[in-house]
VOPAGU-2260 file (C-alpha; in pm, 1 decimal, decimal comma):
REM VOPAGU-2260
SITE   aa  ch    i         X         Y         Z
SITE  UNK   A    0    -418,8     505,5    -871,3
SITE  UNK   A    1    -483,1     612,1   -1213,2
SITE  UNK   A    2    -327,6     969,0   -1330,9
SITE  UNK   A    3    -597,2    1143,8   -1499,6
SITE  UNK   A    4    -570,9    1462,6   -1713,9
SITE  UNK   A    5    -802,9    1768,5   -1645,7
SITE  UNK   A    6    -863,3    2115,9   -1779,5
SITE  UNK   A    7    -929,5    2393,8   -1581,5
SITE  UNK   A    8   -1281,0    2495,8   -1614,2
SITE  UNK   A    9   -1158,0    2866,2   -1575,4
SITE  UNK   A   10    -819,5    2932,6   -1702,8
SITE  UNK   A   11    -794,2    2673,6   -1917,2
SITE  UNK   A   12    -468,8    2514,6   -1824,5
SITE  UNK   A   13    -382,2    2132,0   -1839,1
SITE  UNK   A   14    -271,6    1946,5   -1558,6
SITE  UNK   A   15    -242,0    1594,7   -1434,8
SITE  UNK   A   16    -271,7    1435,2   -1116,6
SITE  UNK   A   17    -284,0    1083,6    -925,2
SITE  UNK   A   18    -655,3    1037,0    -872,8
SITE  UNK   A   19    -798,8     823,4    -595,2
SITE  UNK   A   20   -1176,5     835,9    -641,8
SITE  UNK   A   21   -1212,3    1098,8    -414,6
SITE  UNK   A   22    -982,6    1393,8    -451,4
SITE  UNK   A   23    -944,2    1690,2    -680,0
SITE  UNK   A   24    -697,7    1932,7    -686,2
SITE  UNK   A   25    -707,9    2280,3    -735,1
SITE  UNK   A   26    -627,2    2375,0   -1071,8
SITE  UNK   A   27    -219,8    2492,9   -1013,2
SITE  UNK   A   28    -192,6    2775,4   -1244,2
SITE  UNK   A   29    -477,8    2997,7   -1104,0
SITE  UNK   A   30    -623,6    2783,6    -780,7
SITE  UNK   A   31    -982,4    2777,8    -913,6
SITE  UNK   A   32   -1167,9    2445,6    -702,4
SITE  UNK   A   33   -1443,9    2336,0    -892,8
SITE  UNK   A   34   -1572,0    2106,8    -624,3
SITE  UNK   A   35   -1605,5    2420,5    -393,3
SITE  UNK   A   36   -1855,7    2533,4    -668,2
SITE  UNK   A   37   -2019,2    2228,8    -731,3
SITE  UNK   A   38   -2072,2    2199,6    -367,6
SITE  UNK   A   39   -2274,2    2570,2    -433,5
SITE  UNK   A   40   -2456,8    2452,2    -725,2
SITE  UNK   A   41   -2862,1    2394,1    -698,9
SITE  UNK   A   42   -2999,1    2047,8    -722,9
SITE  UNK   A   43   -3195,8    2123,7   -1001,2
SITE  UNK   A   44   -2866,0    2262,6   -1196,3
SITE  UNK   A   45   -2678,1    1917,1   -1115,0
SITE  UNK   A   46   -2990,1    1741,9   -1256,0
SITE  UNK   A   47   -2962,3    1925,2   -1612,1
SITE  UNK   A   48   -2538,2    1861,5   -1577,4
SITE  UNK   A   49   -2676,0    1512,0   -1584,5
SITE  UNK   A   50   -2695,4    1533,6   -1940,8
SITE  UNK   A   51   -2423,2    1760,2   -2012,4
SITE  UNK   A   52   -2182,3    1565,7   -2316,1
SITE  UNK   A   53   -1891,0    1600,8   -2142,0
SITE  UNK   A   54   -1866,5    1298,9   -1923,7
SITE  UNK   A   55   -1697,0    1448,5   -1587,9
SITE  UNK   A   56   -1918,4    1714,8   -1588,2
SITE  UNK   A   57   -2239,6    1414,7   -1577,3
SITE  UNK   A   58   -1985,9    1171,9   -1309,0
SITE  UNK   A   59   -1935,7    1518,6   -1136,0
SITE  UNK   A   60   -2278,5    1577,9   -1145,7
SITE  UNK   A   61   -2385,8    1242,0   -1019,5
SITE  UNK   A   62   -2136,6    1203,1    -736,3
SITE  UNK   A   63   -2317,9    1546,8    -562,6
SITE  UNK   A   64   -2656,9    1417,7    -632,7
SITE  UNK   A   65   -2594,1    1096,4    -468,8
SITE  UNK   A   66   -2414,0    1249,1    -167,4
SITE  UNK   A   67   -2690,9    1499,9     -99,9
SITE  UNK   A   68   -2974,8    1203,7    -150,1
SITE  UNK   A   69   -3140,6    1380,2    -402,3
SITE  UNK   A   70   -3436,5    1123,7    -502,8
SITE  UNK   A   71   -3549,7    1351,4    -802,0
SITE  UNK   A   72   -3176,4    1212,0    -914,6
SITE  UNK   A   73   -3301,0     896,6    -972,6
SITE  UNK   A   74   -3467,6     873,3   -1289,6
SITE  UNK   A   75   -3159,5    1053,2   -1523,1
SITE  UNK   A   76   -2915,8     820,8   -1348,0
SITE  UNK   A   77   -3099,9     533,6   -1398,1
SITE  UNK   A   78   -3169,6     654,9   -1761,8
SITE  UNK   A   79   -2804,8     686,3   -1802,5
SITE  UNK   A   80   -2764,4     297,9   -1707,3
SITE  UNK   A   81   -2967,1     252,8   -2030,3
SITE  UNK   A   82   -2791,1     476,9   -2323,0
SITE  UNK   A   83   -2626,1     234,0   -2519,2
SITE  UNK   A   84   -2320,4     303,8   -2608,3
SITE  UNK   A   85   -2303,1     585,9   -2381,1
SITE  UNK   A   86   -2023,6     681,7   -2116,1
SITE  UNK   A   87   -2134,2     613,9   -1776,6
SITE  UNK   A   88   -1866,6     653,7   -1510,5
SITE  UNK   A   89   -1809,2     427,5   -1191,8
SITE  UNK   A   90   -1988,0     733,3    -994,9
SITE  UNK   A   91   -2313,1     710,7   -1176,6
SITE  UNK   A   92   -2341,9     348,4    -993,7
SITE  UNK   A   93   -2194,6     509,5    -623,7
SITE  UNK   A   94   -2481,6     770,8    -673,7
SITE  UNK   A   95   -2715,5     518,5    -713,8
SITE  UNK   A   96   -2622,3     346,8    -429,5
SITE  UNK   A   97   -2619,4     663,8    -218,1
SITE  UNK   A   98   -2975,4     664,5    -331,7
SITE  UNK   A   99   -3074,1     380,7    -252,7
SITE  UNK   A  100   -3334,3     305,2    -540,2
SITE  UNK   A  101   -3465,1     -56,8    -594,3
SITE  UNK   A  102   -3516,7      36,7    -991,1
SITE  UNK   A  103   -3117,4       8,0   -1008,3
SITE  UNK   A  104   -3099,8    -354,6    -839,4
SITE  UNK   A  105   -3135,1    -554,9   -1148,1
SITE  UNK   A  106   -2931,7    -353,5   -1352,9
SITE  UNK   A  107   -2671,6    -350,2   -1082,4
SITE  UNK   A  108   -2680,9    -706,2   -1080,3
SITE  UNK   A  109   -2622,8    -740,5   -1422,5
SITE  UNK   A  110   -2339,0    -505,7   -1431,6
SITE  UNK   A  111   -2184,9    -722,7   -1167,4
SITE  UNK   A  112   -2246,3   -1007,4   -1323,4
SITE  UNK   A  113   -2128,9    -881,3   -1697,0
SITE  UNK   A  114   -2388,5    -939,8   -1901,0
SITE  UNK   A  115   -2359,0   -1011,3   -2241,6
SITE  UNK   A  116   -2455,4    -696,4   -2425,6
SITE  UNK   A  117   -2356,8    -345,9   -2447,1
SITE  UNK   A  118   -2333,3    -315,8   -2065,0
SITE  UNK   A  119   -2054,0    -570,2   -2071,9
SITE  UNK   A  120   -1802,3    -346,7   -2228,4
SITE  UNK   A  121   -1959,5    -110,5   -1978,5
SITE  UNK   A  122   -1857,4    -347,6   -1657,4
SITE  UNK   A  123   -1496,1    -344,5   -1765,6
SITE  UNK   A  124   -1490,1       1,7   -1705,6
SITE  UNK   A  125   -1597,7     -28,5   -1318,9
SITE  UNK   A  126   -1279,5    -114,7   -1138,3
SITE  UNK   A  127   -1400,3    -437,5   -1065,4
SITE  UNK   A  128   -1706,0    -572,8    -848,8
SITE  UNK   A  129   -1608,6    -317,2    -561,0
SITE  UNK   A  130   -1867,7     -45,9    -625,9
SITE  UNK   A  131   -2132,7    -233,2    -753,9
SITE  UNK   A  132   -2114,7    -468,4    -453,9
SITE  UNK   A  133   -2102,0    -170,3    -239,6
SITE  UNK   A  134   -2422,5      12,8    -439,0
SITE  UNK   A  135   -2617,4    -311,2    -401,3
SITE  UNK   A  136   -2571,3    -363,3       4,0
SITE  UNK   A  137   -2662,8      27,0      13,7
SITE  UNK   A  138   -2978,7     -20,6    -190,2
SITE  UNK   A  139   -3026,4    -358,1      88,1
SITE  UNK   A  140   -3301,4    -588,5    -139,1
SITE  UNK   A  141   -3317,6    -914,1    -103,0
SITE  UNK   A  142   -3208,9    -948,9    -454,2
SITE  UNK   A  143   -2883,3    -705,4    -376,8
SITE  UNK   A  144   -2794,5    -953,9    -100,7
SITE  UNK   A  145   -2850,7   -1250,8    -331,0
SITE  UNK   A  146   -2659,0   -1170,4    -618,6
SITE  UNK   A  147   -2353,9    -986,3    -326,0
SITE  UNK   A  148   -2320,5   -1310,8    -166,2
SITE  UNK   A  149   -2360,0   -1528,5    -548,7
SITE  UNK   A  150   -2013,8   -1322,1    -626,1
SITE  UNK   A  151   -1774,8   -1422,6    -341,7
SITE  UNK   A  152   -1635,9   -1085,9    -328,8
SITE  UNK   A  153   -1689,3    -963,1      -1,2
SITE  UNK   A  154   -1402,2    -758,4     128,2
SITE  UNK   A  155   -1544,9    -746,1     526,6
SITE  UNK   A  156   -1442,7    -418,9     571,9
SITE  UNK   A  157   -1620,7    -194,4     814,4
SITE  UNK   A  158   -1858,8     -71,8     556,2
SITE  UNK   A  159   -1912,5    -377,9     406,6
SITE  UNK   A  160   -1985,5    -500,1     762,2
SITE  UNK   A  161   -2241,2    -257,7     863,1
SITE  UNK   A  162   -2434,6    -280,7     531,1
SITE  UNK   A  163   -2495,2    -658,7     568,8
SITE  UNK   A  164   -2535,5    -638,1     929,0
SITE  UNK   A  165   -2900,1    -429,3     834,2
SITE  UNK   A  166   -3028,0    -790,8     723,4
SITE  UNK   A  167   -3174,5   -1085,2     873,1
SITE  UNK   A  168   -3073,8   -1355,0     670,1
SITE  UNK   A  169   -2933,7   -1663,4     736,2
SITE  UNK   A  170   -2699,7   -1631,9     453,7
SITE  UNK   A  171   -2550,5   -1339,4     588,9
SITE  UNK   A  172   -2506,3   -1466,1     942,8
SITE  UNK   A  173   -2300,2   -1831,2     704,8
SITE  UNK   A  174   -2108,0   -1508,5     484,1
C-alpha cells in the first residue's frame, strides 16, 4: 500500500497515511472527514469538481460520481481520458466502469493494452491491468470481453466471476 500525503481541507495540517484505494482518514489534528461531505455534496457540484486543478479533488470527484451512477458523469470523465498530458487518476477509469458507458471501451482497451502515445505514460500510472480489466467486464461489450480475455490476466475472484458469468460466450465458458 502506498503512503500518500494529504492536507486537511479545513485546518490545514499535513498528515500521511497507508492508503488502500478505499480508505481515508480523518484529518488527526481537528477530525474534519471530507468523505462525510463529499458524500453530502450535489451531483451537479461533483460534476464542476470534475475539472477542479487539483487532481484529488477531480479522482475524489469521480469516485462519487461513479458510485452513485451518475450518467450525466460520463462525458467529463471520458473527456478527461483525452487531455493530453493531463493527470487522470486510477478512479477516473473505476468511475467509468461503475458507469458502465460503451464510449470508454476502446479507450479502456487501449489503456490496457499501452498504447504508444501519451496514454502510455498514462497506463503506468494504473497499478497494473487490475482496474481496467475490472472497468471493462463492468461496461460487459463484446469488445471488453475480447480484449479481457486477449490479456491473460484474469484473477477469478468473486467479482471477476460474476462479471463474466453475465455473458454467453464460448470463450468465457474455455476462460
Amino acid at each position: 500500500m502506498p503512503n500518500v500525503i494529504t492536507t486537511c481541507e479545513k485546518c490545514g495540517c499535513r498528515y500521511e497515511y497507508a492508503f488502500d484505494g478505499l480508505t481515508y482518514l480523518a484529518c488527526p489534528k481537528c477530525g474534519y472527514d471530507f468523505v462525510t461531505t463529499l458524500e453530502r455534496t450535489s451531483n451537479s457540484a461533483l460534476i464542476k469538481q470534475l475539472r477542479d486543478p487539483d487532481m484529488s479533488t477531480r479522482n475524489n470527484a469521480a469516485v462519487m460520481l461513479g458510485e452513485r451512477h451518475i450518467q450525466e458523469a460520463a462525458e467529463p470523465l471520458l473527456a478527461m481520458l483525452h487531455q493530453e498530458g493531463a493527470e487522470v487518476g486510477p478512479r477516473v477509469i473505476v468511475a467509468l466502469g461503475h458507469l458502465r458507458d460503451k464510449r470508454a471501451v476502446e479507450d479502456l482497451v487501449f489503456i490496457l493494452f499501452q498504447g504508444k502515445d501519451w496514454r502510455k505514460e498514462r497506463a503506468r500510472r494504473m497499478d497494473g491491468p487490475g482496474r481496467v480489466i475490472k472497468a471493462l467486464l463492468q461496461i460487459g461489450t463484446e469488445e471488453a470481453l475480447e480484449a479481457v480475455l486477449e490479456t491473460g490476466a484474469l484473477d477469478f475472484s468473486e467479482d471477476t466471476i460474476r462479471a463474466l458469468s453475465r455473458f454467453k460466450n464460448e470463450k468465457v465458458t474455455a476462460a
